[in-house]
C-alpha positions, -999 to +999 in steps of 0.1 A: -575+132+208-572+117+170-553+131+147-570+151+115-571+139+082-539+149+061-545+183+045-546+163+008-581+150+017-609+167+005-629+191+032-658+169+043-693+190+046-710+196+071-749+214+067-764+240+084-801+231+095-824+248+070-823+291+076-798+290+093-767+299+071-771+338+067-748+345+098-721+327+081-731+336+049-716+377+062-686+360+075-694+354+116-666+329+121-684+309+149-709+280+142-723+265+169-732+225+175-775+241+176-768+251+143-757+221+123-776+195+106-750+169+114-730+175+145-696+159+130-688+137+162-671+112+142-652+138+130-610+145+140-601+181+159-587+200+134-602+186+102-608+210+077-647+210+069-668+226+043-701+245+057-730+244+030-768+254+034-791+226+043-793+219+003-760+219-008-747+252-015-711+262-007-705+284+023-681+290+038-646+265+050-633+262+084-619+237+111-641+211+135-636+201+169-660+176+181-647+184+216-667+220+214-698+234+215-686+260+192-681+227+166-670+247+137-650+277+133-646+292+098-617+309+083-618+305+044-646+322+022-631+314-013-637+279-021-606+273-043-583+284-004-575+252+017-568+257+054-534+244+052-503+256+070-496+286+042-531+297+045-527+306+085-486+321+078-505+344+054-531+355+075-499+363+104-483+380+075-515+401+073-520+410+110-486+420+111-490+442+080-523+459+098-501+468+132-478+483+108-500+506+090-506+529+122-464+535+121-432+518+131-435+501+159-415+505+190-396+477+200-390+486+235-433+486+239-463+459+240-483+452+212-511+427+202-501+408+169-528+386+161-563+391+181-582+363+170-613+364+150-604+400+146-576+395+122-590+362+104-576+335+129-602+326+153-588+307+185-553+326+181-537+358+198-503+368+200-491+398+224-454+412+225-440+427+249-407+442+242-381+410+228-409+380+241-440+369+227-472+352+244-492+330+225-526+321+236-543+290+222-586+295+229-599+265+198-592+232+197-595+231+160-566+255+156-544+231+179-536+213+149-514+241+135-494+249+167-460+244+158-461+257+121-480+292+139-453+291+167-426+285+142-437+312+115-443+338+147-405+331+156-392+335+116-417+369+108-404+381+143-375+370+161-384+370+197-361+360+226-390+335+237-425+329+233-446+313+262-477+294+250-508+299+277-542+277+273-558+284+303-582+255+323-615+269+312-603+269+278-589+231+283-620+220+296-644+231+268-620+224+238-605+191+246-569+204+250-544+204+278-540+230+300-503+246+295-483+276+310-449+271+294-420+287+273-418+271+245-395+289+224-362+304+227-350+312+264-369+321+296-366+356+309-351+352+351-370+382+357-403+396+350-402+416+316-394+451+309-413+469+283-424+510+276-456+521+271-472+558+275-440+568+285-437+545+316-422+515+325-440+486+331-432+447+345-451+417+335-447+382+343-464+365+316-468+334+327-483+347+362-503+372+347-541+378+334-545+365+304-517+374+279-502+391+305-515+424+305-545+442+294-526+460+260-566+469+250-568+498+277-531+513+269-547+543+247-577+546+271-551+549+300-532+581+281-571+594+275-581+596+305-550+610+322-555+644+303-586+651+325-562+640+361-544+668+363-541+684+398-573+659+409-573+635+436-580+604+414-594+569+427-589+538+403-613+512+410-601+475+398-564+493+393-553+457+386-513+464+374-523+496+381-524+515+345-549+539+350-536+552+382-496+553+372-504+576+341-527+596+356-500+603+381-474+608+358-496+635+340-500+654+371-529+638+391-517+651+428-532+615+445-539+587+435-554+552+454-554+519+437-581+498+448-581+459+440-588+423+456-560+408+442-524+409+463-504+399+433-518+425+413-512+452+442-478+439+445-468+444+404-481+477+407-463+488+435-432+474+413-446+493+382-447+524+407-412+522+421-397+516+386-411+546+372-403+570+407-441+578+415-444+579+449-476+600+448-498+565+444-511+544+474-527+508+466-553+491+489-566+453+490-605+455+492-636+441+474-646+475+451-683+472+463-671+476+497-645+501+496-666+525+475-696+518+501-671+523+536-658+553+516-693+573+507-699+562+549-666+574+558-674+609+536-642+604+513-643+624+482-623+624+451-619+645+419-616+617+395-630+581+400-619+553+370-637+523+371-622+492+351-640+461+366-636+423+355-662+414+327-692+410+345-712+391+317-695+362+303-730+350+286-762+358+279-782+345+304-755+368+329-762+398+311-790+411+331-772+404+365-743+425+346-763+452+340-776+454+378-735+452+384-728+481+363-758+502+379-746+496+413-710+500+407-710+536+390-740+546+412-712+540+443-686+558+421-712+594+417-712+591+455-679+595+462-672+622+430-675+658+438-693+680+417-682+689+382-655+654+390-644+630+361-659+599+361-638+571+337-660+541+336-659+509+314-668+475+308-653+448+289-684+421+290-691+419+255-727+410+260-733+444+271-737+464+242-722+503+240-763+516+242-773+490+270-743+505+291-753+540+279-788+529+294-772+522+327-752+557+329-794+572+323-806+555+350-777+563+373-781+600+364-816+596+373-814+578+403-783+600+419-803+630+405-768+641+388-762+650+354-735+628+332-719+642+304-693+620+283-669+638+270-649+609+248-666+575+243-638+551+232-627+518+224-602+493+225-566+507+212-558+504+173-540+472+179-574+453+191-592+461+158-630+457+153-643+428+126-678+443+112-685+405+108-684+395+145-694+422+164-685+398+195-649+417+190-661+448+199-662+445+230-648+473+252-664+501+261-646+533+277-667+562+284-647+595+299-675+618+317-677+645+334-707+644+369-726+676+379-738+687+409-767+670+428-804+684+417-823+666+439-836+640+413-850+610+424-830+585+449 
């Protein structure tokens, strides 16, 4: 890859074809190769760009990467700001500031820092978990200010180590090179050690999903666990197993974590034994399956979370998604008992909140069973919401409660 032009040269423009400016016009951060007039091939990764309408007029300012699809992402909307090293330590100033506003935060906990175009830094988020930080790299463009970001992150907060993670996919479709390493500070022996809803959790985060866990559901997990009490409880895609462990710990008398993945099974029976719940039982299956053997076998069960992978990663998937969803909760209803608690979400961002409203309607229908939500939730206050992409809000918890059969239609 070539290196950028020095951030003393002058932002070269790049135009929008004609009518085609208003997205970025109300800040969405992503512009697209179909979208440009000029598609900036001969341009460097990381060279700061300035986004104009077809006849001239100053947009927007933002970073190239000839290597993507998604050519241009844009993080300036004051033409006097360059993109330069203090621009993006400000905006990690800023993310830090918004974590803070909800209260002091615990040291001993996890916490998202930075969560990409949410807070301003498209391509970028930071999690913490306890004394280490994991730093995700998803643009291209942004690789140019690596070490300045992972050199302000260790200054503003003073982590025992950071790990950097750019997963394959992410490699492949922004010309960078796939890394899993600690690059910073000293490498924990052990998985890491950090306290959240009153438990005790372990995460390797270099062998885990993502960032290493999924911090997004950790107020959604505490929800949820209000309605457990004294109910047998099944958790569906338990992954690490956060559903099921605080539901036990809040009083749920059983509790079987079902997943497909042997690690994950594995770190939650860790997370189980470190926190003395011995009232939780995990189980490797396929979740179509087990929920289909288990309506055969004529299991039943109080409480049924569902918390499946993201079933619609674009939008020519989201209509197989939705046929996902249907059949997934419509297994769930047939293993609840009447007047049970159904906790079901979905984190594909294609589907909107009223498409997957649309798909609880038509499960009601079909199982001829009345759904009531009781909460409809989101991600947790650290995984804020930009009004200008509405691509970050993407999780959907809903928290029901499942009458009794009335004979509707099959």
């Amino acid at each position: 890859m070539s290196s950028p032009s020095p951030a003393s040269d002058s932002p070269i423009p790049l135009a929008v074809k004609p009518s085609r400016q208003f997205p970025f016009v109300a800040r969405h951060p992503w512009v697209h190769l179909g979208s440009l007039g000029r598609d900036g091939a001969d341009l460097s990764a990381g060279q700061e760009v300035d986004l104009t309408t077809s006849d001239g007029q100053w947009v927007a300012r933002g970073l190239v990467n000839p290597s993507s699809r998604l050519r241009v992402r844009l993080y300036g909307w004051d033409q006097s700001q360059r993109l330069d090293e203090d621009f993006f330590r400000r905006r990690i100033d800023q993310a830090i500031a918004r974590r803070e506003l909800g209260g002091a935060v615990d040291r001993e906990g996890a916490q998202r820092i930075v969560f990409s175009e949410s807070d301003g830094l498209s391509g970028l988020v930071v999690d913490r978990y306890a004394e280490y930080l994991s730093v995700q790299i998803t643009a291209g463009a942004l690789n140019r200010f690596r070490e300045p970001i992972l050199d302000h992150l260790c200054e503003r907060l003073g982590p025992a180590g950071v790990c950097l993670r750019i997963d394959e996919k992410t490699a492949t479709h922004e010309g960078l090179e796939k890394t899993d390493q600690w690059v910073r500070g000293e490498a924990p022996d052990q998985p890491i050690r950090y306290r959240q809803n009153g438990l005790w959790w372990l995460v390797d985060l270099l062998g885990g999903q993502k960032t290493g866990a999924y911090l997004d559901q950790a107020a959604n997990h505490a929800a949820a666990a209000k309605y457990m009490r004294g109910r047998r409880v099944l958790d569906v895609c338990c992954y690490v197993g956060g559903f099921g462990l605080v539901a036990a710990a809040a009083g749920a008398t059983e509790v079987v974590g079902v997943d497909g993945s042997e690690r994950a099974l594995a770190a939650a029976a860790e997370n189980a034994k470190a926190n003395g719940i011995d009232s939780v039982r995990f189980v490797q299956a396929d979740f179509f399956d087990y929920l289909r053997e288990a309506a055969e076998r004529g299991e039943r069960y109080d409480a049924v979370v569902l918390d499946p992978p993201r079933f619609a990663g674009s939008r020519h998937q989201l209509d197989s998604a939705l046929r996902a969803y249907q059949k997934l909760n419509s297994s769930a209803l047939d293993v609840l008992v009447p007047g049970g608690v159904l906790v079901t979400n979905s984190c594909s961002g294609r589907v909107s909140r009223s498409d997957f409203l649309n798909v609880l309607c038509d499960v009601a229908r079909r199982r001829g069973r009345a759904i009531t939500i009781l909460e409809s939730r989101g991600p947790a206050p650290d995984h804020p919401i930009s009004v200008s992409c509405p691509e970050t809000d993407y999780l959907k918890c809903l928290i029901c409660e499942v009458g009794e059969p009335n004979g509707g239609a099959q």
